[in-house]
C-alpha positions, 0 to 999 in steps of 0.5 A: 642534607646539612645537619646540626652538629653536636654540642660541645661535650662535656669536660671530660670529653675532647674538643677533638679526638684524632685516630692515628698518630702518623704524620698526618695526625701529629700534624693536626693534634700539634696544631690543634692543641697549640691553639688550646683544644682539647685534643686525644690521640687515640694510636694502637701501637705503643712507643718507640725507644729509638736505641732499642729500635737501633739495635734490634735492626743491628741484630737481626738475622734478617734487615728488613724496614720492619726489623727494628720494630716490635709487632704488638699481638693486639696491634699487628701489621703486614711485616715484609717477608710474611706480609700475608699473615696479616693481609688476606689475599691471594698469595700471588705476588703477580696480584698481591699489595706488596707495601706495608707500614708500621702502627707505633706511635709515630706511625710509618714515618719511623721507616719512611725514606725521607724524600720530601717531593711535591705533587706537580700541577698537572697531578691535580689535573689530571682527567682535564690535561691528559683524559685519564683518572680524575681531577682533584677538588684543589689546585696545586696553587690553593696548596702550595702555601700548606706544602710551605707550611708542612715543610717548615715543620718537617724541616726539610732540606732542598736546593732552592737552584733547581727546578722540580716542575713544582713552582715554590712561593718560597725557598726551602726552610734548611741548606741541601743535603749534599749530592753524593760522589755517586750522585755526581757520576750519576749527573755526568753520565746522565746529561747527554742523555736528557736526563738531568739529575737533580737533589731530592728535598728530604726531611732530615736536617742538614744542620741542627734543627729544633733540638735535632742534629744534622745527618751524619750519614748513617745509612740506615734511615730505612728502617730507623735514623738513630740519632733522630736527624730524619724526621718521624711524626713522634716529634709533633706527637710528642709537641702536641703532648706537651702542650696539653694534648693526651696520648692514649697508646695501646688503644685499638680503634674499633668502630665509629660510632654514629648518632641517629642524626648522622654524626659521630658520637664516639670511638669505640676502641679496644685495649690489648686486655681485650676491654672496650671503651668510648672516647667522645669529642666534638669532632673527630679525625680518622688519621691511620693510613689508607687501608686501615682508616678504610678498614675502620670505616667498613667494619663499623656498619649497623642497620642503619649503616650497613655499608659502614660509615661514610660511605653512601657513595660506596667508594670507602676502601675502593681505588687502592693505590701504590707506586709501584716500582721497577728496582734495577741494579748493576755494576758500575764501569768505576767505584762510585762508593755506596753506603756513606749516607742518606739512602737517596739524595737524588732523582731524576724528575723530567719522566714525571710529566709529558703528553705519554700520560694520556697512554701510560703512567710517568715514572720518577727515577730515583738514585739509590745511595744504598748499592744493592741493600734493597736486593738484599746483596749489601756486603753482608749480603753478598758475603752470604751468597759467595760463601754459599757458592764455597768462597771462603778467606782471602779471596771471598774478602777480595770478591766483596771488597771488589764489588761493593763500591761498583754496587748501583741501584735505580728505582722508578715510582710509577703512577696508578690511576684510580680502579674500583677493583683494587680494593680493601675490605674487611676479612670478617672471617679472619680476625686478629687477636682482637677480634678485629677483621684483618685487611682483604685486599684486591690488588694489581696492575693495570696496563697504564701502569705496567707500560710505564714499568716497561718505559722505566727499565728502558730507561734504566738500560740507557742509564747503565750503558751511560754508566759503563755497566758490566752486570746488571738486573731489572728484577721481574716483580715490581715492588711496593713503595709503601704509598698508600694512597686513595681508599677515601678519595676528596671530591666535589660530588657526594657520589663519587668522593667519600669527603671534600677538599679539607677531609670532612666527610659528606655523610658525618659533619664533625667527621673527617679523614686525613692522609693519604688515603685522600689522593683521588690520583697518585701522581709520581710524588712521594706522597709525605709532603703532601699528606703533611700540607692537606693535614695542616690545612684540615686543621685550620678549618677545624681552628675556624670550628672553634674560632680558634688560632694558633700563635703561629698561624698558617695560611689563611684556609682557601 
């Protein structure tokens, strides 16, 4: 049914008002106010003071991603060791979702790793080539110049010599982020065995870019890169902030408000005094993440929505996605010397693709440069639990000092097919200070995914052997990547999909979702890149809206 949509408000509205200011809604209120809209960045956290942030992760007792960030009453999230006092779910880490994120200005990309992969073609195709989950609305060929477009505005660095399976029109904006010593040992011991190890692409410069300076390798860009070389979605909030848009934080989105027509007339959002307030605009883009823009959706129900909004095909919240990971860690047969930078810089891609997918999910290896951090057995860490064991002076300095460079970690991201079970819905019996329901979520793993799980710690055996490993763990419970993906699914048919190719939603005509809560399949990609290409393009039908361009125009949309 096509229906009218509305005039264009008031000057006291906005031409488009965005909720969320993670990558994908900085992206979109960048360029949307370079080409002179009225954009308002509606983003329930607050600010981030990246020294503050720098310290509160040195100081804290327990270093977690989440350690360096202020948890805000009003704005709660899941933080890693008490993620249930925000999520509702069972309490059973066989079940549980085990990812989270942030809600600050900037959103969760102030703890995002940094890789930058893209999507193979065959992600998109998935149903047609391999007979499982379903196929995208768009091919990799319509999105490879938006992935281009997301890359040179994240700033990425890449080898443009290697071959990740994702043909590229174009090289790389910034020189590679060297391979680590580790890397290389890596590369030797893992050639014989057909698995080539090569760069990964990273959003974090490599020389001095746009006013930000080069990796000096840190080794702390989870949870936070301190001198800002990694790139976090402040940058393009605070570029679309400067070119006129408003930045409202503190700002709790509550309900979409529908107008008996079918479109979107305003966002009710709450202040952390508890006081409520209407933001009105033209069109509007629901930009959170994929369980909070579902959430959004679901507790905006009325009479005559009583689903919630945007879904008439009952698929908002539905087919929650990870990539769940197996985390591996040994001992090399030789030093390999971890913790003098980027906590990864290289992969292994050629387990991403293979006819396997039609029984069980491919994986992406990735090399850690962070020895046994994520286990929580750095030097620190391990100190901590050889005093327990009454280590003590000159022979506890000697153990750690020993063990330390042989330290080695492998992850493996595993694909998940779609799956209405796994799901998020609104908790409306158990409400944040707000009076907000908090996320209830189903969650598990399927045996598509659990057999690649399996493969990946097969393959991590052969890659310690390869490595001369004389210890080593494939820890039991998979891990979360902090990839939420899929809750509001792009396709062609109303029935099955909550929007189309470019996000508008088929119920509201001026309402559309970003991120990556769009993702009808996961694929192995870290889904960043991604997520900042489909942003770019949503803004170009909305520049075409308002029959606007910006001066550096991207692609021509379609």
């Amino acid at each position: 049914m096509t229906r009218a949509l509305p005039a264009r408000q008031d000057a006291g509205a906005f031409d488009v008002l965005i909720v969320g200011s993670g990558v994908a809604g900085g992206l979109i209120a960048w360029k949307l106010s370079l080409a002179g809209l009225r954009v308002g960045i509606l983003e329930a956290g607050t600010t981030v003071n990246r020294a503050d942030g720098a310290n509160r992760y040195r100081a804290a007792l327990i270093q977690t991603p989440d350690s360096a960030y202020e948890e805000q009453p009003w704005a709660p999230w899941p933080r890693v060791i008490t993620k249930n006092d925000y999520y509702v779910q069972p309490g059973d880490p066989a079940t549980d979702f085990q990812s989270t994120y942030l809600r600050v200005v900037g959103g969760t990309t102030w703890h995002w790793l940094g890789s930058m992969i893209r999507l193979l073609p065959s992600d998109f195709e998935l149903k047609t080539r391999h007979g499982v989950g379903v196929d995208w609305p768009i091919s990799y060929e319509e999105l490879e110049p938006w992935y281009l477009a997301g890359e040179k505005q994240i700033g990425v660095s890449g080898d443009d010599q290697f071959d990740l399976g994702s043909p590229r029109s174009e090289g790389y904006p910034l020189p590679p982020i060297p391979m680590t010593y580790s890397d290389k040992i890596f590369r030797e011991r893992c050639a014989p065995l057909n698995l080539p190890v090569v760069p990964t692409p990273q959003g974090r410069n490599s020389v001095g870019n746009e006013g930000r300076p080069p990796c000096c390798g840190n080794a702390m860009c989870i949870p936070i890169c301190p001198i800002g070389a990694k790139y976090d979605a402040s940058v393009h909030v605070n570029a679309a902030v400067a070119n006129g848009a408003v930045l409202m934080p503190e700002s709790v989105a509550v309900a979409v408000e529908i107008d008996p027509e079918g479109s979107v007339q305003g966002i009710r959002y709450k202040r952390p005094d508890g006081s409520e307030h209407t933001a009105a605009a033209t069109f509007y883009v629901v930009a959170c993440n994929a369980i909070e823009t579902a959430k959004l959706l679901l507790v905006s129900r009325t009479d005559a929505l009583p689903d919630g909004v945007a879904n008439t095909s009952g698929h908002v919240g539905r087919n929650l996605c990870d990539h769940p990971i197996r985390l591996s860690y040994a001992t090399a047969g030789e030093p390999v010397y971890p913790y003098r930078s980027p906590l990864a810089t290289a992969g292994i891609e050629t387990t991403r693709e293979g006819d396997f997918r039609s029984e069980r999910s491919a994986y992406r290896i990735e090399i850690g440069n962070d020895g046994w951090s994520w286990p929580g057995l750095d030097p620190l860490g391990l100190a901590r639990e050889m005093i327990m064991k009454d280590m003590a002076g000159a022979e506890l300095f000697a153990a750690v000092h020993d063990q330390t460079p042989t330290q080695i970690r492998l992850g493996s991201l595993c694909e998940q097919l779609p799956n209405d079970a796994f799901r998020v819905q609104p908790a409306w019996d158990a409400l944040d200070a707000l009076g907000v329901p908090r996320p209830k979520i189903s969650f598990g793993i399927e045996p598509y995914t659990q057999k690649g799980l399996d493969d990946a710690t097969a393959t991590h055996d052969r890659i310690f052997d390869a490595m001369g490993a004389t210890f080593r763990v494939h820890l039991d419970q998979w891990q979360g990547a902090g990839h939420l993906m899929g809750t509001h699914r792009m396709g062609t048919d109303p029935k099955t999909s909550v929007t189309d190719s470019y996000g508008r939603t088929h119920d509201h005509p001026n309402l559309f979702l970003a991120g990556a809560g769009l993702f009808p399949t996961t694929g192995t990609a870290n889904p960043t890149a991604t997520v900042a290409a489909l942003a770019l393009r949503t803004a170009s039908v909305l520049e075409k809206e308002f029959k606007v361009s910006a001066p550096d125009a991207t692609p021509t949309v379609g």
